[in-house]
N, C-alpha and C positions, 0 to 999 in steps of 0.2 A: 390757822387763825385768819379772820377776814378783818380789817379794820376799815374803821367808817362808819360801821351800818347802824342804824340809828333807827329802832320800829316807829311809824309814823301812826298818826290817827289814823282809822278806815273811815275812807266816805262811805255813805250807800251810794252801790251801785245797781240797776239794771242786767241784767244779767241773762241772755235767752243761745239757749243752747244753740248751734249749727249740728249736722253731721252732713252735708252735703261742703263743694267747692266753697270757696268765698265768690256768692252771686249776691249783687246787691238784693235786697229787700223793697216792701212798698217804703213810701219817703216816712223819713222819722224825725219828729222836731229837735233842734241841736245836733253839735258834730259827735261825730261815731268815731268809737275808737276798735278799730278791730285787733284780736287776741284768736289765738287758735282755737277753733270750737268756739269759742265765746262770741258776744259781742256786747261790749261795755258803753254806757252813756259818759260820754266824758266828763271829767273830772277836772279838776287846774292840777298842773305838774306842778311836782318839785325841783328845784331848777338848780345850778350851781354847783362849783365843784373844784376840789381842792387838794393840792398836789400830795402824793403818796397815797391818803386815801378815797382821791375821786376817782371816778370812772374817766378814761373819756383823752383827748390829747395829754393831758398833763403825763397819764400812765404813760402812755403809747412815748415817750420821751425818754423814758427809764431815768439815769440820774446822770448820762452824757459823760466824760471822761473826769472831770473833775466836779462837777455838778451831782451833791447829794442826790340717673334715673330716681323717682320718687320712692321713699322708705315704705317696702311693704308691712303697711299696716293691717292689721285685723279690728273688725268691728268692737272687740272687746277691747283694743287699745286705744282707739279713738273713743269710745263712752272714760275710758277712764284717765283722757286725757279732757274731755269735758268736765268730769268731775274733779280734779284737779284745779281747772281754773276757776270753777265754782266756788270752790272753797277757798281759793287764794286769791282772786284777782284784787286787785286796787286801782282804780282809778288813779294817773297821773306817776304813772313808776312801776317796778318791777316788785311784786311783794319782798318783804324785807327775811320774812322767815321762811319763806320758799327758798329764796336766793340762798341762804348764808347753806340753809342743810343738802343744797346741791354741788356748792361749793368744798362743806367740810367733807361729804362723801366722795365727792372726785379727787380732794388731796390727802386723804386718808388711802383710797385708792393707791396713788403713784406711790406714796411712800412706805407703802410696808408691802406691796404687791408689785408696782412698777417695777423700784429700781433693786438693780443689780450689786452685788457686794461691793464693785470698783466704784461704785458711783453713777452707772452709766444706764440709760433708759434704752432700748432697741438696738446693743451696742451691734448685732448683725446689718443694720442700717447706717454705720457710721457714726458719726455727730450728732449729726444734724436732729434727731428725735429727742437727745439727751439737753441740745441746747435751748429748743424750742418749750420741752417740759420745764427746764430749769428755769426758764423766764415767767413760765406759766405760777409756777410755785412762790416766784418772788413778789410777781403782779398782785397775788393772794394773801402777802404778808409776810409770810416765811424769811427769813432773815438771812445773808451770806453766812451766817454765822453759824447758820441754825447747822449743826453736824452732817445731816444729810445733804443740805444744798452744799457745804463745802464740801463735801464729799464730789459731786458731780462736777462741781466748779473743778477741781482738781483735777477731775479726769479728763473735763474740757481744755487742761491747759498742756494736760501731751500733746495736744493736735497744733499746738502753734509753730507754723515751718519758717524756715530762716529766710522766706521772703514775706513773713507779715502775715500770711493768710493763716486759715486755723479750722485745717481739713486735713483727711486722709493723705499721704504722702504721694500716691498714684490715682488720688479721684480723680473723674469727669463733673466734678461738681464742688467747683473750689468756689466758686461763687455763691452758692447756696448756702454751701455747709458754714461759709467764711461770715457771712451775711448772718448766720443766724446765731452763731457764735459772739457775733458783737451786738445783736441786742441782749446778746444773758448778761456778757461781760457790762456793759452798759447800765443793767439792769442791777448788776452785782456792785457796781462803781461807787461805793456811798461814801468811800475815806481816799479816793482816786487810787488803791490797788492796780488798776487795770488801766492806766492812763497809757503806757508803753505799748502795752498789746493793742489797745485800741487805735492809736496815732498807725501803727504800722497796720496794720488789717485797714483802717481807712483807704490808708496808701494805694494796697494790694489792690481792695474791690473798683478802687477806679481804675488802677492798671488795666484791671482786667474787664472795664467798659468797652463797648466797642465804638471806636472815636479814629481819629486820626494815627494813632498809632500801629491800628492794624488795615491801614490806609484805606479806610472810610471816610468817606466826607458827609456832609450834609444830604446831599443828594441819594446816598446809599441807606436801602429802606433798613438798614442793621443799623445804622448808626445810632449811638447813645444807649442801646441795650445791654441788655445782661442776659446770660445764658448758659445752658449746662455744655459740658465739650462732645456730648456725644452727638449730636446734630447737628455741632458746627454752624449753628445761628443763633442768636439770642432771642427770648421769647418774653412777652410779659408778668407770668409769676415769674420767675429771674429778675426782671428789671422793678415788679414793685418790692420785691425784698430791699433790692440795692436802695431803691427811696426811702425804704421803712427804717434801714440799717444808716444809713446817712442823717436820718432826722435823728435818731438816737444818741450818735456824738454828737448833738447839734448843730449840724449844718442847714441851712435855713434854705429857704426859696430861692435864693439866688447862690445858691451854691451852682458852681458850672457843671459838676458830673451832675446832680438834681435837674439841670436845666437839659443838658444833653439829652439823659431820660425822657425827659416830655415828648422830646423829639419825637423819640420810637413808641411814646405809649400813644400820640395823638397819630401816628399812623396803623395804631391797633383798632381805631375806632371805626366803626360803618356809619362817616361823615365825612363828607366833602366837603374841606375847606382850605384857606391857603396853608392848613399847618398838614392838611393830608391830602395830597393827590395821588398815591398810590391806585393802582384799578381795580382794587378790589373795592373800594366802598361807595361806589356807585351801582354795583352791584347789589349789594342788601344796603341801601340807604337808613336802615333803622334807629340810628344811634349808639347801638351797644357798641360792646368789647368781645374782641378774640383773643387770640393765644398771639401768632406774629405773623407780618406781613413779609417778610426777608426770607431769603431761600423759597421763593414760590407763593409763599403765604399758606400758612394752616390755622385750624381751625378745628380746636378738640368736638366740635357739636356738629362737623362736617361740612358740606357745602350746600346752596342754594341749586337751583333747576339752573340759576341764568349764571351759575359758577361764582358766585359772592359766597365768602365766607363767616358762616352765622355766626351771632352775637350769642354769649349765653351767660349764664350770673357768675361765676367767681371772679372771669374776666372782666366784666362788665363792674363788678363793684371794685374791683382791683384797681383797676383803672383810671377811675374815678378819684377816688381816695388818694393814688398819687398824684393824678393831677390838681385836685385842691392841698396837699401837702405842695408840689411845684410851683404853689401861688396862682393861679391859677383861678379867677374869682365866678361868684353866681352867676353874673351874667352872661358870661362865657360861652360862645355856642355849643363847644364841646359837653363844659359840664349842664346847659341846660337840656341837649339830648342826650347823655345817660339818664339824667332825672328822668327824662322821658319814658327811656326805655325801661326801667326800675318802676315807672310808676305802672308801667302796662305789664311789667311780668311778677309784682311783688310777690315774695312765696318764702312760705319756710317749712312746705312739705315737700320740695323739691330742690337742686340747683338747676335754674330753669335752664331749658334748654340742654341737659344735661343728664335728666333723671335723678338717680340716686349716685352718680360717681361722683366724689368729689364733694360730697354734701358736706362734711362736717371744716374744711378746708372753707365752701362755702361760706359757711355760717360765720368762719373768722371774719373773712373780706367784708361781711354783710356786716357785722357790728361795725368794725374798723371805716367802712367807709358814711354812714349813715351817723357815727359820732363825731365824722371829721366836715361833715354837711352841715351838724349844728342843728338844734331843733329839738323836741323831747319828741315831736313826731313824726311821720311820713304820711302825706295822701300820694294814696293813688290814685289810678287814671278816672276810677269811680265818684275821685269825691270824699272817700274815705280814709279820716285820720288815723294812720295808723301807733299805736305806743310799743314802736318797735322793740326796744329794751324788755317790757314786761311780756310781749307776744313771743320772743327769742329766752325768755328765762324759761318760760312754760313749756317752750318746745321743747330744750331740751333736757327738762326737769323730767317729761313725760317717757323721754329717750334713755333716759340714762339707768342703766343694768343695776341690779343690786346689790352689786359688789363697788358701786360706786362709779365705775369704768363707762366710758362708752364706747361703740362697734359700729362699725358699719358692715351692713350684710354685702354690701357690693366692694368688693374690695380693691379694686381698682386707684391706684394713686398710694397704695400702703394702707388704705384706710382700714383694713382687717386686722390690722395695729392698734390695740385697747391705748396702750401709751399713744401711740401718736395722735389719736383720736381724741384720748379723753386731754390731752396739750391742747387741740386744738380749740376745742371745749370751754376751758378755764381760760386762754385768752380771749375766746367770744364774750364771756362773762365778766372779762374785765374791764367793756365797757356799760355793763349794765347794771354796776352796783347802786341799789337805792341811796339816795340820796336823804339827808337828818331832813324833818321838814324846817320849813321858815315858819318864822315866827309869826303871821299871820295863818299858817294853815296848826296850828299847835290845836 
């Protein structure tokens, strides 16, 4: 069940196929809204949004401790991803009956195909699959209650170890699996159940920040991250989990492990400022995000000729996203060059910079951080408004198996995991649910 969705009027819209890149066009009167394949005359959005069933930060909060490379396409799936938005598009929002039947088949999907008799989704992977999907299902409506999700909740709650975290008892990934566990639990929170577990797992994930206690200081480019133990650095997917998982009890902008974090996501960035002098970002000066600058610096999309470590989209929207959760405002030099870099590489046939690994991970970061910007649209560097929500519903409407599920052909990151894929999926979707219209657009 999806709650919220509310069919709106159709505007007419304009409507002229692509099959080539997104190249701009001759000049066209009024703002463009680009859609994949498509390209829409814009429309007035519908705005607004409201807790449990909006899209958007309110979701991304869950209910707190006591608080209720590029996808190889063929020619025939790009015509029939144009046709697709032909039929669906809306001006000003993501179609309403497109959305809800992409949504009822990917949670029809996890629940009678996903999950396991214990409750548990990818249980060869840990947790972490299990908690990520459970979140995914809640975000969609599904109730703690509902027999299946307490099922999985259940099975999430063998993994709580007697120092708070709520992971395998010999991972390398106590921060992940622990992180991802308290936005379900979070998420599950509606009568504060889970108020205990969440206070200690709080606990745990900032023990386990890297601060002064594993004698780091300010100066050390580890400092304020989060990371798996098998590389003995922390990197930043680790450290935005830890911000994702921190806003979820509620801890706000000025919470001190949220602020630590800043620390190490603003020397992920390829900018020089006083918040990074690290030597890697004068090297690719571009604005993005990498992976981490600590232990030598890496970078999942490789190096540069002059040894700078390239930007590429998951990091880059990751990044982002925690840092306007860090408080962290518009005018920002940091957050005005990721815009930057976002606006020069927008893509949702790719994780740029990347190809297709990592695409549907991607797509999380992407919704997550373009709903935490604020705005119904994005231009890019062209000039062109983009109605990210309705161009991210089509994509992965177009994507998605007929079994409900989604895949990724490059499998790299676990993404050859239907469950972990098609989780990743229905939380990109959970910032893109149409909105009832206003009473002016009726």
């Amino acid at each position: 069940m999806v709650c919220g969705l509310v069919a709106g009027t159709q505007r007419p819209t304009t409507i002229t196929a692509r099959t080539t890149p997104d190249v701009a066009g001759g000049p066209m009167a009024g703002p463009k809204i680009r859609t994949t394949g498509v390209l829409l005359r814009a429309g007035s959005g519908v705005g607004g949004a409201r807790l449990d069933t909006s899209r958007g930060q309110n979701a991304e909060r869950g209910c707190g401790m006591a608080d209720c490379g590029t996808m190889r396409a063929t020619a025939a799936g790009a015509v029939l991803l144009v046709a697709m938005m032909s039929a669906t598009a809306q001006a000003g929002g993501a179609d309403p009956a497109q959305y809800e039947e992409t949504v009822r088949k990917a949670v029809n999907y996890l629940v009678t195909k996903g999950r396991a008799d214990d409750g548990s989704y990818s249980s060869f992977a840990g947790p972490g699959v299990t908690a990520l999907v459970t979140t995914a299902l809640l975000r969609h409506g599904r109730s703690p209650d509902d027999p299946g999700v307490a099922g999985s909740l259940r099975y999430l709650e063998q993994f709580v170890q007697p120092d708070g975290g709520v992971h395998q008892p010999d991972t390398l990934y106590r921060n992940y699996e622990t992180c991802l566990a308290m936005m379900c639990f979070s998420e599950a929170n509606r009568d504060g159940r889970y108020d205990e577990i969440l206070k200690r797992a709080t606990a745990r994930v900032k023990d386990l920040q890297w601060d002064e206690k594993e004698g780091k200081d300010r100066s050390d480019f580890a400092y304020g991250g989060a990371g798996y133990g098998t590389h003995k650095r922390p990197d930043l997917s680790n450290t935005s989990f830890l911000v994702d998982a921190l806003r979820t009890v509620g801890e706000g902008a000025d919470s001190e492990a949220i602020q630590r974090a800043l620390v190490f996501v603003s020397r992920c960035q390829n900018l020089e400022t006083e918040h990074n002098t690290t030597p890697f970002s004068a090297r690719n000066p571009d604005g993005g995000l990498y992976y981490t600058p600590a232990a030598g610096g890496t970078s999942q999309a490789g190096e540069t000729e002059t040894g700078g470590l390239r930007s590429y989209g998951s990091m880059t929207y990751a990044g982002l996203k925690s840092m306007i959760y860090a408080g962290v405002g518009p005018d920002d030099p940091r957050v005005q060059a990721a815009r930057k870099w976002i606006a020069r590489n927008y893509d949702l046939r790719s994780n740029p910079g990347m190809g297709d690994a990592g695409l549907y991970y991607y797509f999380h970061t992407f919704a997550k951080a373009l709903d935490a910007l604020g705005g119904e649209t994005f231009t890019d560097q062209r000039g062109e408004a983009h109605d990210w929500r309705s161009e991210l519903v089509a994509a992965l409407s177009a994507r998605q198996q007929a079994d409900g599920s989604w895949i990724n052909e490059n499998p790299r990151w676990m993404e050859g995991d239907p469950n972990l894929v098609t989780g990743y999926a229905l939380l990109a979707l959970s910032y893109c649910r149409p909105q009832p219209p206003t009473d002016g657009a009726r």
